[in-house]
N, C-alpha and C positions, 0 to 999 in steps of 0.2 A: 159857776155854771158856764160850761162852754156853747157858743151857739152853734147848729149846725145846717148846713146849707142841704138843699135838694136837688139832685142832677136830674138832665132830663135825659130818660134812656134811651129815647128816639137820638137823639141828638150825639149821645155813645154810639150807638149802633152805627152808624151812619158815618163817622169818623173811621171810626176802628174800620170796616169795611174799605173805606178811600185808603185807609194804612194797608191791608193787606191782615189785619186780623181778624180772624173769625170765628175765635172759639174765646169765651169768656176764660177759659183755663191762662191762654195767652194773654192776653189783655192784663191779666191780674198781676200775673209772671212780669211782665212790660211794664206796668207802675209801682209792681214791690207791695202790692197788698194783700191780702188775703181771696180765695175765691168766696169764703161767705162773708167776705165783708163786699166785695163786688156784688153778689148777689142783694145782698141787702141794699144797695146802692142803687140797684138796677128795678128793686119791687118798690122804689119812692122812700126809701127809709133817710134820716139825713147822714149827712159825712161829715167831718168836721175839715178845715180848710186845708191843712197838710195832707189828708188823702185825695184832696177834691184837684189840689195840684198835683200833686204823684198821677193820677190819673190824666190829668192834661198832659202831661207832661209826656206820657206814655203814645198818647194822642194829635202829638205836634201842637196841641193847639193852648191857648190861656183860658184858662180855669172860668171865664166871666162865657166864654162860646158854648160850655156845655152846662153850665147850672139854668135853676129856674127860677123864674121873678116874679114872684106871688101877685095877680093883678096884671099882667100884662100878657097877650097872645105869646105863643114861639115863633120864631120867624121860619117861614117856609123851605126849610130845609132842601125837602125833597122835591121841592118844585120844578118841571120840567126845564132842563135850558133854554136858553134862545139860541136858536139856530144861526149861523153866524153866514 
């Protein structure tokens, strides 16, 4: 039985957007997976770790920045800057 991890799609959304992608069509295309497996990814379904990296991967970012951790808040992604 393979375990499967859960991304958070705030945290997709919000990546792909600072990339310059903004249609899940793209995104998909970008990590080499399916759009209903993206989709499913996207409504909280789990991934197993080679997709969950394809998609970071797609997202510049490592795989541990957009999953979730069962028990622990998400970090404030979208919280305003500071003004410099």
């Amino acid at each position: 039985m393979e375990k499967t991890l859960r991304v958070n799609p705030k945290k997709v959304k919000i990546l792909a957007a600072l990339r310059g992608i903004y249609t899940n069509e793209e995104l998909a295309h970008r990590a080499g997976i399916t759009q209903r497996t993206l989709s499913n990814i996207m409504s909280g379904k789990g991934a197993r770790l080679d997709t969950v990296a394809s998609l970071a991967g797609a997202l510049s970012c490592h795989p541990f920045d957009i999953l979730m951790a069962d028990g622990f808040p998400s970090p404030h992604m979208d919280a305003p800057a500071i003004p410099a």
